[in-house]
C-alpha positions as a LaTeX table, in Angstrom:
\begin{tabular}{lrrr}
\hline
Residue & $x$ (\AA) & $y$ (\AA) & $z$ (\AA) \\
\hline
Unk1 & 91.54 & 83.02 & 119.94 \\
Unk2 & 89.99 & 85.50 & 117.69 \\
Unk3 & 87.27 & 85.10 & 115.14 \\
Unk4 & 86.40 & 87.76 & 112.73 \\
Unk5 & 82.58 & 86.64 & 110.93 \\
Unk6 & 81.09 & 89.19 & 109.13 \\
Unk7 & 77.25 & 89.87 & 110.10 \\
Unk8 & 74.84 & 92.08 & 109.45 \\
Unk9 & 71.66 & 93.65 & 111.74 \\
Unk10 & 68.69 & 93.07 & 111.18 \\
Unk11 & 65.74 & 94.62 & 113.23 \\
Unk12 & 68.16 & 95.28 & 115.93 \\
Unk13 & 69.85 & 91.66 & 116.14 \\
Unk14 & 73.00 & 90.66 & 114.83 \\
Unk15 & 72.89 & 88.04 & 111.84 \\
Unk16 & 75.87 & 86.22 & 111.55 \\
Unk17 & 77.09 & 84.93 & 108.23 \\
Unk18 & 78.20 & 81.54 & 109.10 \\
Unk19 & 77.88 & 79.48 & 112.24 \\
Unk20 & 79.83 & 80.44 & 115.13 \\
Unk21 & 81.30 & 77.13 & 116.66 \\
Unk22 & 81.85 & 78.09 & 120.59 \\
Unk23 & 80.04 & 76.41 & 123.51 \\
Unk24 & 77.03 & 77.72 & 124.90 \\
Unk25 & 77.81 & 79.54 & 127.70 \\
Unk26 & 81.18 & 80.85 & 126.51 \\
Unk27 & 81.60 & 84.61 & 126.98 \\
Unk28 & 82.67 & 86.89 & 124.30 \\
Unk29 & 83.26 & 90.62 & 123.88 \\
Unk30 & 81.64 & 91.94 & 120.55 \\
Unk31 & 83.05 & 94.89 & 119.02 \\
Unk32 & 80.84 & 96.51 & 116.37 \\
Unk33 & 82.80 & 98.56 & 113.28 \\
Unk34 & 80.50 & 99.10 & 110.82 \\
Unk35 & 81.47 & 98.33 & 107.20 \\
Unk36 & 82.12 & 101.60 & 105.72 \\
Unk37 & 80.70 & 102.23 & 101.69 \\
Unk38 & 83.71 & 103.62 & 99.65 \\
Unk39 & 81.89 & 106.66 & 99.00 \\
Unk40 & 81.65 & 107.05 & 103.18 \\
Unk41 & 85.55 & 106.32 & 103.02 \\
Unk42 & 86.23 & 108.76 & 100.97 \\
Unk43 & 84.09 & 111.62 & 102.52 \\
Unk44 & 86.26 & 110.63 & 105.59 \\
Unk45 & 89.29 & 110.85 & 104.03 \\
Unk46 & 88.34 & 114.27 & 102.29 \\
Unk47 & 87.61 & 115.98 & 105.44 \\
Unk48 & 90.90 & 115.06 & 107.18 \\
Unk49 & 92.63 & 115.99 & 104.45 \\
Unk50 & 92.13 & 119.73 & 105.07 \\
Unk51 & 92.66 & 119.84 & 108.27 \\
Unk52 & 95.49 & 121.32 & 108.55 \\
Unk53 & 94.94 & 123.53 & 105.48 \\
Unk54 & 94.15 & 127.14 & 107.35 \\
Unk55 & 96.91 & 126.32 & 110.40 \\
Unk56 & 99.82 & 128.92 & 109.85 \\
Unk57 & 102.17 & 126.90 & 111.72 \\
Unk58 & 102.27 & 124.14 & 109.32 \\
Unk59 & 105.21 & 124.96 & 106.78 \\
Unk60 & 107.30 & 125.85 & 109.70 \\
Unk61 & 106.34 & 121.92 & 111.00 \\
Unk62 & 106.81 & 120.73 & 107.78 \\
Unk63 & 110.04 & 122.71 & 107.04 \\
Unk64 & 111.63 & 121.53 & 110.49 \\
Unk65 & 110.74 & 117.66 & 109.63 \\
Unk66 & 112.55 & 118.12 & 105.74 \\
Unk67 & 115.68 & 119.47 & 107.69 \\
Unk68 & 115.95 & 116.85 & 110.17 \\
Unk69 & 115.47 & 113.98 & 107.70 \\
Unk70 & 118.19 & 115.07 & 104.95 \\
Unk71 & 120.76 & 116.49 & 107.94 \\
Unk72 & 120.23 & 113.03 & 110.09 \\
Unk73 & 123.34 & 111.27 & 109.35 \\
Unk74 & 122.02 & 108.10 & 111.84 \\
Unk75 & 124.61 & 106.53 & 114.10 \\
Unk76 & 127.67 & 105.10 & 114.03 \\
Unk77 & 128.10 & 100.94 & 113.87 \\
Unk78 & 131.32 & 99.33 & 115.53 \\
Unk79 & 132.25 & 95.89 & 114.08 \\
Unk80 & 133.95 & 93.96 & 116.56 \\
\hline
\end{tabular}
């Protein structure tokens, strides 16, 4: 069972939105994503974006995928 609650820290504890219905006792593991701004998303995404921009070897790649996908004819299907 999985249950995604949105929380927030404050002064270095975790503040939970809502109430968390499990037992006392019951053990959990927490994993932490912080909630990115869109600005912060966007930086992301703009520094991926060129990474590939100064690599000489990318038309070729590029090239080799275009010919493979329009010379693919796929396979053949038997009706029986």
């Amino acid at each position: 069972m999985t249950i995604i609650v949105k929380s927030r820290i404050e002064n270095g504890w975790i503040r939970f939105s809502k109430k968390v219905r499990l037992p006392d006792g019951t053990r959990i593991i927490l994993r932490i994503e912080p909630v990115l701004k869109t600005k912060e998303k966007l930086k992301i995404i703009s520094e991926l974006s060129g990474s590939w921009s100064d690599d000489p070897t990318i038309m070729s790649i590029f090239d080799e995928l275009e010919h493979k996908r329009h010379h693919n004819s796929g396979r053949e299907v038997t009706f029986k």
